[in-house]
PDB file of N, CA, C, O and CB in Angstrom:
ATOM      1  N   UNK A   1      -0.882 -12.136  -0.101  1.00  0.00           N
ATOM      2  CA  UNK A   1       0.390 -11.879   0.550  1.00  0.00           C
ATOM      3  C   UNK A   1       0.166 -10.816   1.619  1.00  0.00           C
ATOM      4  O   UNK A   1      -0.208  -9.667   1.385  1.00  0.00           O
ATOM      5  CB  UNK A   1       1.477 -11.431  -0.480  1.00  0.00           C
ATOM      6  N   UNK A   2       0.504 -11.451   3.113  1.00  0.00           N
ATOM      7  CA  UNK A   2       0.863  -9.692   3.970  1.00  0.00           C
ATOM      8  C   UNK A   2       1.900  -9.710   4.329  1.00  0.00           C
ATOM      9  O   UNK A   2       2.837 -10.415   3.955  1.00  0.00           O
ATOM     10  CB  UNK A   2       0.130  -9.126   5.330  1.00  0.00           C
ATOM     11  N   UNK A   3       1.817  -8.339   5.688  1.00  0.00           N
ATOM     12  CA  UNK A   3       2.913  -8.251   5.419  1.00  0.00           C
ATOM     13  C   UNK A   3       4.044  -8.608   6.130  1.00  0.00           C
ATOM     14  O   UNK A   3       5.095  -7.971   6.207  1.00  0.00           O
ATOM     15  CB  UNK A   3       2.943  -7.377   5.166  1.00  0.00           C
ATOM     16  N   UNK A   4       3.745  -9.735   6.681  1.00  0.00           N
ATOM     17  CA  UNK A   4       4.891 -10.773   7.184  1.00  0.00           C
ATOM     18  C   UNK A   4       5.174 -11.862   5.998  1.00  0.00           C
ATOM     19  O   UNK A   4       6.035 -12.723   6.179  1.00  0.00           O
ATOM     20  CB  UNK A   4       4.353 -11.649   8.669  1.00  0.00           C
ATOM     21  N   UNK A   5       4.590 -11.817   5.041  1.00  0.00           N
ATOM     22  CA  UNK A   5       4.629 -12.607   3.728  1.00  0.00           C
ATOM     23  C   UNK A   5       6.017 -11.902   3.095  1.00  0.00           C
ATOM     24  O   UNK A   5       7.009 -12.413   2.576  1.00  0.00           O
ATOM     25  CB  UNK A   5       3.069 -12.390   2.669  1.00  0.00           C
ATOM     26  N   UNK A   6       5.556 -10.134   3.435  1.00  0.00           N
ATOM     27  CA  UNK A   6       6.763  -9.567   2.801  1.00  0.00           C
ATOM     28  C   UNK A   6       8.219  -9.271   3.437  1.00  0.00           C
ATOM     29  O   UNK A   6       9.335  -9.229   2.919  1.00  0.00           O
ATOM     30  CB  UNK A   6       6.340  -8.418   2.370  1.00  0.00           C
ATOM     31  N   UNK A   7       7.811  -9.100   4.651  1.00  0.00           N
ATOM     32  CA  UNK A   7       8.920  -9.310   5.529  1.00  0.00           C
ATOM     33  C   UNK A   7       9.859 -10.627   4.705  1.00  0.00           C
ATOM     34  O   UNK A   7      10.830 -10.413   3.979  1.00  0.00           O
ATOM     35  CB  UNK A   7       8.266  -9.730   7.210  1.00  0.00           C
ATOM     36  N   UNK A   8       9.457 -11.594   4.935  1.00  0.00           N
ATOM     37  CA  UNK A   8      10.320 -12.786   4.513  1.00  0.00           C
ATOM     38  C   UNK A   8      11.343 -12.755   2.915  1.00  0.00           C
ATOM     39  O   UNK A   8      12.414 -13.298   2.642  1.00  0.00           O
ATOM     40  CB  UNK A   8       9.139 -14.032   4.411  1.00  0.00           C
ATOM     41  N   UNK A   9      10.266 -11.707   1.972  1.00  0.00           N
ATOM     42  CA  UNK A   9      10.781 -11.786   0.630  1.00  0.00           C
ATOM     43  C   UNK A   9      11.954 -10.394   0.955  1.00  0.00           C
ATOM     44  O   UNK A   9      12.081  -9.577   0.044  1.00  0.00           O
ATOM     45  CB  UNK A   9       9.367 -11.569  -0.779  1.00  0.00           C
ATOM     46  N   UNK A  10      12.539 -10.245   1.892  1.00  0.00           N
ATOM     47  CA  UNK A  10      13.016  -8.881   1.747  1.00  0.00           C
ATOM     48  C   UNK A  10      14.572  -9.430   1.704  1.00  0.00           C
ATOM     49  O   UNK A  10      15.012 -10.411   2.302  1.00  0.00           O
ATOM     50  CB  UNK A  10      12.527  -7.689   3.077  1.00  0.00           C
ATOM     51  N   UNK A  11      15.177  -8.664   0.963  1.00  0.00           N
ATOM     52  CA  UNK A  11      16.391  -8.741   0.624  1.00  0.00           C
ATOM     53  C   UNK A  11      17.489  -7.788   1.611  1.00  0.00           C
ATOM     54  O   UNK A  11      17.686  -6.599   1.360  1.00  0.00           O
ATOM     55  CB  UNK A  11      16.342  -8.384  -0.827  1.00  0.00           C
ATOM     56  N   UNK A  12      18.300  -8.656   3.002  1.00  0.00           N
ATOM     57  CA  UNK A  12      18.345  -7.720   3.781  1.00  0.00           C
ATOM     58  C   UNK A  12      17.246  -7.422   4.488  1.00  0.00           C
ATOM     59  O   UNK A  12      16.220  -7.907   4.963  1.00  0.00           O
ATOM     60  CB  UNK A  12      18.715  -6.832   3.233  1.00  0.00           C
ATOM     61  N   UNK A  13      18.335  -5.679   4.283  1.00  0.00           N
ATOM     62  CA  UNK A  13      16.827  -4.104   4.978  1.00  0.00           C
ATOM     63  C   UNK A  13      15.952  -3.820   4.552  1.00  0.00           C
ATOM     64  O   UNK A  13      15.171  -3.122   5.201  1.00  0.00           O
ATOM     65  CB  UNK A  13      16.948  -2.635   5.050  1.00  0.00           C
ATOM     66  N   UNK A  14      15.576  -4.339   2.882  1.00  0.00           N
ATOM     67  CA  UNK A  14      14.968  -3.599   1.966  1.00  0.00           C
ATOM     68  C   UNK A  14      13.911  -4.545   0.824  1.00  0.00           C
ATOM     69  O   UNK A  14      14.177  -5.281  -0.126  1.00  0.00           O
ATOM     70  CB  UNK A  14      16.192  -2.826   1.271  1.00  0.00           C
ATOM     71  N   UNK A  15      12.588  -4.090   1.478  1.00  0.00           N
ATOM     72  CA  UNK A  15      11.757  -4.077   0.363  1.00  0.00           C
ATOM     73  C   UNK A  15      11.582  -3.900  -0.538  1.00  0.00           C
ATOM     74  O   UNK A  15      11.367  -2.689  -0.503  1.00  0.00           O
ATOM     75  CB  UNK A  15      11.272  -3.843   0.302  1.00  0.00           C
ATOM     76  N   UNK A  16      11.458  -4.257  -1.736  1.00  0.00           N
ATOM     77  CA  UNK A  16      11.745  -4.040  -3.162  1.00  0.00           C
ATOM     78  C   UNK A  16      10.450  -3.792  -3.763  1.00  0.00           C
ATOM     79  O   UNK A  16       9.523  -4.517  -3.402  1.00  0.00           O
ATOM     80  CB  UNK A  16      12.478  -5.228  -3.851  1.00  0.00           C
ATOM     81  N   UNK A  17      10.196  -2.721  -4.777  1.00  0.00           N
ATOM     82  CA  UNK A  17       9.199  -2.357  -5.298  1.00  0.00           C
ATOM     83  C   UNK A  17       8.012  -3.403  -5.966  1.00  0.00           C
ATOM     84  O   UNK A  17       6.820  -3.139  -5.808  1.00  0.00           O
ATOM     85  CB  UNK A  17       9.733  -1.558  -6.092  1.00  0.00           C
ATOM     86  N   UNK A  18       8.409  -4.488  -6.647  1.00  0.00           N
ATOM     87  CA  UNK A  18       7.914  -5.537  -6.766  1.00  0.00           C
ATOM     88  C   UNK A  18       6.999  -6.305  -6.110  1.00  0.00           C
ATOM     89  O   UNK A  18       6.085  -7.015  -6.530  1.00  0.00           O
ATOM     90  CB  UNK A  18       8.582  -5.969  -6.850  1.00  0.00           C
ATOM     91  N   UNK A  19       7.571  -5.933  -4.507  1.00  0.00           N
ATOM     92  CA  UNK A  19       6.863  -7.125  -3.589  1.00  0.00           C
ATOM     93  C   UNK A  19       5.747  -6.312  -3.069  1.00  0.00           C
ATOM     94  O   UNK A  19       4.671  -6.899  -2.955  1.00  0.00           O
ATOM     95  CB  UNK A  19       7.862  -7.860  -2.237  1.00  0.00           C
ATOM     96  N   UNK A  20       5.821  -4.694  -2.631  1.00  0.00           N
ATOM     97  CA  UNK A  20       4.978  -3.637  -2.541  1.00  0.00           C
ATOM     98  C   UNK A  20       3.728  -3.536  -4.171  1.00  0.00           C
ATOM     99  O   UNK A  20       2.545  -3.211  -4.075  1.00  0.00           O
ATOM    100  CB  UNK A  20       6.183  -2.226  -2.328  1.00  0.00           C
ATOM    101  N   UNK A  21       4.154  -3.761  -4.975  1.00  0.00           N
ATOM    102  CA  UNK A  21       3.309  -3.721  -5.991  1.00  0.00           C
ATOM    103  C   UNK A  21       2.350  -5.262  -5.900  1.00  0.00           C
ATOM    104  O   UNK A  21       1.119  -5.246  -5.873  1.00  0.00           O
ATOM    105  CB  UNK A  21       4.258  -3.477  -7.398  1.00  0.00           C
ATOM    106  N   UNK A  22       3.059  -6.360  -5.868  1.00  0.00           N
ATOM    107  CA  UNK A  22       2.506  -7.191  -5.319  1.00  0.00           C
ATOM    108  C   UNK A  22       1.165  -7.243  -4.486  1.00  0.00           C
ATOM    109  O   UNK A  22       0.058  -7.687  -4.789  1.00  0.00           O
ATOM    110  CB  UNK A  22       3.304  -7.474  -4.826  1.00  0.00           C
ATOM    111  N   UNK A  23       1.603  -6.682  -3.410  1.00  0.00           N
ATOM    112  CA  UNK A  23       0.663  -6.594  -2.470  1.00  0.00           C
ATOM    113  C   UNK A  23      -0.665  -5.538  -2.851  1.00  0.00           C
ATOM    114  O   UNK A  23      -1.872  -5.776  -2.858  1.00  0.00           O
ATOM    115  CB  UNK A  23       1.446  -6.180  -1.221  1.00  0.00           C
ATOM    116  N   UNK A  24      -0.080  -4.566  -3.088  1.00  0.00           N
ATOM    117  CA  UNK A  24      -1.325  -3.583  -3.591  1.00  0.00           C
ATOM    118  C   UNK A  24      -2.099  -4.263  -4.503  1.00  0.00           C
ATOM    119  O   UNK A  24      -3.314  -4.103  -4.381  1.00  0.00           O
ATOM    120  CB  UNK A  24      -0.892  -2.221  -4.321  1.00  0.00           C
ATOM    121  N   UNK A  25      -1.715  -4.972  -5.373  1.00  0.00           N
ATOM    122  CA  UNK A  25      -2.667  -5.743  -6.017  1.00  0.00           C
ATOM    123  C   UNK A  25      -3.561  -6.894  -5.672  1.00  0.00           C
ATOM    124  O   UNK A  25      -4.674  -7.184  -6.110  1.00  0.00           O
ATOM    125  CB  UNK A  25      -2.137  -6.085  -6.806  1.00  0.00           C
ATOM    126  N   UNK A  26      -3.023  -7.306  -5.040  1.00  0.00           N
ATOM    127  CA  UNK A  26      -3.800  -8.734  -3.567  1.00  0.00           C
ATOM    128  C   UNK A  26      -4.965  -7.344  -2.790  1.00  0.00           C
ATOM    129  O   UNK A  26      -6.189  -7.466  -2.772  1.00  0.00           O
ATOM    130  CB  UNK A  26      -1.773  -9.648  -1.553  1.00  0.00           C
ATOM    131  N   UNK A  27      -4.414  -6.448  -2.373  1.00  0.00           N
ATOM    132  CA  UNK A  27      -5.488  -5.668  -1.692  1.00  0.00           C
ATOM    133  C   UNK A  27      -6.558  -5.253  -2.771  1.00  0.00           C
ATOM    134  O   UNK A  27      -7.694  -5.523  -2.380  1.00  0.00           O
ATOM    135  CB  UNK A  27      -4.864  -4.349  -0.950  1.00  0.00           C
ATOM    136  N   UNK A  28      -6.520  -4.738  -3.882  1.00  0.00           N
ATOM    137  CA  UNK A  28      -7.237  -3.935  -4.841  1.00  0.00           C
ATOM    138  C   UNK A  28      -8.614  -5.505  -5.149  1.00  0.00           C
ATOM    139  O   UNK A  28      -9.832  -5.326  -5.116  1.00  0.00           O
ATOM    140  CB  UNK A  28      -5.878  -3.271  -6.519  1.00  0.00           C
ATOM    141  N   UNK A  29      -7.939  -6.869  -5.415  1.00  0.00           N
ATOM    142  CA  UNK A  29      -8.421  -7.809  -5.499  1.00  0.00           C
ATOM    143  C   UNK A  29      -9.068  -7.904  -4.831  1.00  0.00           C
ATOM    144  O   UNK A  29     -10.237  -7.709  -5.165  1.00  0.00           O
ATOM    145  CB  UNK A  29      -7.975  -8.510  -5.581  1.00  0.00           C
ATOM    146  N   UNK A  30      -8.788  -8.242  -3.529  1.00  0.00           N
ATOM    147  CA  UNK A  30      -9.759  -8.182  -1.976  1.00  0.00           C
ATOM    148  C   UNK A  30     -10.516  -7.138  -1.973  1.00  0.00           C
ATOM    149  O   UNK A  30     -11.526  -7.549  -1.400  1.00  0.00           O
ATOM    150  CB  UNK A  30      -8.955  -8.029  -0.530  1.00  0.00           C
ATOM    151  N   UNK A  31     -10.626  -6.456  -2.140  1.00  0.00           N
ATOM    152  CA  UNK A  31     -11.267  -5.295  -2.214  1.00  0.00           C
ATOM    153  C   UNK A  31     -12.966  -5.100  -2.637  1.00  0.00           C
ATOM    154  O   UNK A  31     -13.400  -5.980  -3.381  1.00  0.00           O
ATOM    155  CB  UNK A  31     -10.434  -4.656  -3.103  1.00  0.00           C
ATOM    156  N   UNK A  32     -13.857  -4.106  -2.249  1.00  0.00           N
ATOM    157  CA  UNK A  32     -14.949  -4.312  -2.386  1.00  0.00           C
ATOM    158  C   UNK A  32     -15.385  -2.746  -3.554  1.00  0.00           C
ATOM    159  O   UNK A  32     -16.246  -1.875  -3.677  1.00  0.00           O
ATOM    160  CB  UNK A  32     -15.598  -4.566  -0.783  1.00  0.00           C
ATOM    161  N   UNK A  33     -14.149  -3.202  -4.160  1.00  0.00           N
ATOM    162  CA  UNK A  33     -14.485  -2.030  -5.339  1.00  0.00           C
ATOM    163  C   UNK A  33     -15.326  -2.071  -6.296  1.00  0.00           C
ATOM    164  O   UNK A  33     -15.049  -2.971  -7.089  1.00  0.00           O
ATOM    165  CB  UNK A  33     -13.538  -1.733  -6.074  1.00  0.00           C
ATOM    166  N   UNK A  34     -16.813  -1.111  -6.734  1.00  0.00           N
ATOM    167  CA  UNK A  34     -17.377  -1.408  -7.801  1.00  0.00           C
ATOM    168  C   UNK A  34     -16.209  -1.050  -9.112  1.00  0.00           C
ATOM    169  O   UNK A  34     -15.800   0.103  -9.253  1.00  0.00           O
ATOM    170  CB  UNK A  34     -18.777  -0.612  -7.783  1.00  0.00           C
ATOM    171  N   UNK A  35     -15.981  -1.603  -9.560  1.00  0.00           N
ATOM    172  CA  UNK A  35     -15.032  -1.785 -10.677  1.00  0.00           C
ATOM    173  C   UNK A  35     -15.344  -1.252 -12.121  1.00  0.00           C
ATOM    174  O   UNK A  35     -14.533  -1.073 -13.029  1.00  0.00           O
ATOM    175  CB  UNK A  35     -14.824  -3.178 -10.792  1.00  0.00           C
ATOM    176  N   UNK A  36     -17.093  -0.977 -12.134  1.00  0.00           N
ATOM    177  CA  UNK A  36     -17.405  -0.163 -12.906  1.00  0.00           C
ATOM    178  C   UNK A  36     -17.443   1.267 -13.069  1.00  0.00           C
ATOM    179  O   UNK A  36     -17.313   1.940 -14.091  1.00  0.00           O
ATOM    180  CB  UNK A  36     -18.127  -0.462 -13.014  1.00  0.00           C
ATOM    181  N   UNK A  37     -17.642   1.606 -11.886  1.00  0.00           N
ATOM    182  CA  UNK A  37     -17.502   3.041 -11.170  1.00  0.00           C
ATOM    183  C   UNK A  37     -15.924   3.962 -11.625  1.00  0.00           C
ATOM    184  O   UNK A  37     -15.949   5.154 -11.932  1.00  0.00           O
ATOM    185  CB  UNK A  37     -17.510   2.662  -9.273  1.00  0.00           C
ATOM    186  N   UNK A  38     -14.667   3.147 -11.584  1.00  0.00           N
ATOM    187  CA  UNK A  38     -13.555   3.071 -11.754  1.00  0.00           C
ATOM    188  C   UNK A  38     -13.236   3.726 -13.134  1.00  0.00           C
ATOM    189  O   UNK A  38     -13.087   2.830 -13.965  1.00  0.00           O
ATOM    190  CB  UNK A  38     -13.222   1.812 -11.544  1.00  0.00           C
ATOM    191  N   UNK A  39     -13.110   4.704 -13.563  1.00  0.00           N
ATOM    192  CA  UNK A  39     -12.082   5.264 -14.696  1.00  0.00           C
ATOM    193  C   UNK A  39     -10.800   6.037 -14.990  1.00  0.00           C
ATOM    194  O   UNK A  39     -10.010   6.367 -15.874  1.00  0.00           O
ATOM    195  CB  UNK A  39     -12.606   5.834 -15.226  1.00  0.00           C
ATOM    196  N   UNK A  40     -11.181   6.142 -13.298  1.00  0.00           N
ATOM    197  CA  UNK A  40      -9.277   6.574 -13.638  1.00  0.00           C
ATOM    198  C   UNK A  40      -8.533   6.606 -11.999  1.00  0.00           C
ATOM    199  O   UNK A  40      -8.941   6.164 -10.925  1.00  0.00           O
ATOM    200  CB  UNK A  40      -9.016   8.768 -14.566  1.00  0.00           C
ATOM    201  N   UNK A  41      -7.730   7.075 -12.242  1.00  0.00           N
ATOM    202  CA  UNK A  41      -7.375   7.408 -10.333  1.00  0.00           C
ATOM    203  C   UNK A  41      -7.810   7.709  -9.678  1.00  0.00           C
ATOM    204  O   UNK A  41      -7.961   7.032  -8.661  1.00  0.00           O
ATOM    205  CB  UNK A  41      -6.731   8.055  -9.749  1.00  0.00           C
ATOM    206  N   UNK A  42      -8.417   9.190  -9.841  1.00  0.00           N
ATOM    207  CA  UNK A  42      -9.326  10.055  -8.828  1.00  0.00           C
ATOM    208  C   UNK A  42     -10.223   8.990  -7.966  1.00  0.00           C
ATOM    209  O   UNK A  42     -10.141   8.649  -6.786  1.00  0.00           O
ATOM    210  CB  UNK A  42     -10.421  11.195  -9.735  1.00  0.00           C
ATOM    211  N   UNK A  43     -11.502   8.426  -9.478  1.00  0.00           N
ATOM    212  CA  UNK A  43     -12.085   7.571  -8.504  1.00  0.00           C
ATOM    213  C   UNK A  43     -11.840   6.219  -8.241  1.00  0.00           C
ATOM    214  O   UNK A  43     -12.806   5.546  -7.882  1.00  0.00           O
ATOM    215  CB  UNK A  43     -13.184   7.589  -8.675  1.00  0.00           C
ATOM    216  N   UNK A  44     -10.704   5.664  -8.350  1.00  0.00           N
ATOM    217  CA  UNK A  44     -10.023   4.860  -7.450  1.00  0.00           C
ATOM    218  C   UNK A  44     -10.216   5.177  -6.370  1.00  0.00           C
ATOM    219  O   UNK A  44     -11.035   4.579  -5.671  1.00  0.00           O
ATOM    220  CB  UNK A  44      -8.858   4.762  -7.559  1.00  0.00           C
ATOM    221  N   UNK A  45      -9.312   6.499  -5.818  1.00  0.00           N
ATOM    222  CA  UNK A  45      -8.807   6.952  -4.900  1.00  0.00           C
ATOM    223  C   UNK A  45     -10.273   7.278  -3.653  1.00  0.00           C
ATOM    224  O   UNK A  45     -10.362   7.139  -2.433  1.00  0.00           O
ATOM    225  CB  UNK A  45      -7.880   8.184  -5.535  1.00  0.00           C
ATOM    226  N   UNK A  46     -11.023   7.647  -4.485  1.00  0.00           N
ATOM    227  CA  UNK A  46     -12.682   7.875  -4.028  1.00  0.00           C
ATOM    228  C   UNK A  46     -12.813   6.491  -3.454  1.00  0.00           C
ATOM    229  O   UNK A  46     -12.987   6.306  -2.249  1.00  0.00           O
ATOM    230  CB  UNK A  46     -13.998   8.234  -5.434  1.00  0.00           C
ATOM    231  N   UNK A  47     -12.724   5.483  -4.374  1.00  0.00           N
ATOM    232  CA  UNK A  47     -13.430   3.971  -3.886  1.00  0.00           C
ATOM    233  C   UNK A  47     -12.811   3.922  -2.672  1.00  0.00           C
ATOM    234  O   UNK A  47     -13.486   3.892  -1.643  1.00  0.00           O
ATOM    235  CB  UNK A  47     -13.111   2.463  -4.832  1.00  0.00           C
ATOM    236  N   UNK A  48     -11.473   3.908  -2.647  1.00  0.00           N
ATOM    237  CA  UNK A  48     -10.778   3.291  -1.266  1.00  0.00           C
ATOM    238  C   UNK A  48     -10.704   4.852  -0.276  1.00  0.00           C
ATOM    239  O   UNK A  48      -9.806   4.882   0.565  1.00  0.00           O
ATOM    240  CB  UNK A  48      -8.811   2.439  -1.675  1.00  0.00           C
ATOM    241  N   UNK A  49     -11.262   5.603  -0.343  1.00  0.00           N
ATOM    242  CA  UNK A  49     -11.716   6.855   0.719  1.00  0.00           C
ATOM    243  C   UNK A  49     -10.419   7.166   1.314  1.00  0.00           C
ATOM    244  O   UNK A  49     -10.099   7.184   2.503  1.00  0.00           O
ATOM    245  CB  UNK A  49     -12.918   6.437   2.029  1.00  0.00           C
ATOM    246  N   UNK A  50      -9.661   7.432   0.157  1.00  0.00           N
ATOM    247  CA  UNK A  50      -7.929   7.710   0.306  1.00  0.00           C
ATOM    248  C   UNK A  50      -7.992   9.178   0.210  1.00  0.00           C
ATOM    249  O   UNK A  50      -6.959   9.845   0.268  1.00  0.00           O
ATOM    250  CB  UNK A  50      -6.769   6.983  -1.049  1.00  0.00           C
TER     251      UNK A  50
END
């Protein structure tokens, strides 16, 4: 899903938390995260150089 995918699901003005959670998860998927590396947020946050 992007985010003219979400544009369309919007109710109105407003994006709904759902469709934003949605998406973060399509990205995390796509994503080139070692997944082992991963135990908590921090290094989440490390993987994606947030």
């Amino acid at each position: 899903m992007m985010l003219e995918q979400i544009k369309m699901q919007r109710v109105g003005d407003r994006v709904y938390r759902q469709h934003l959670i949605g998406v973060a998860v399509e990205l995390l998927q796509n994503s080139d995260i070692d997944w082992t590396q991963v135990k908590n947020t921090e290094e989440l946050r490390q993987q994606l150089k947030l």
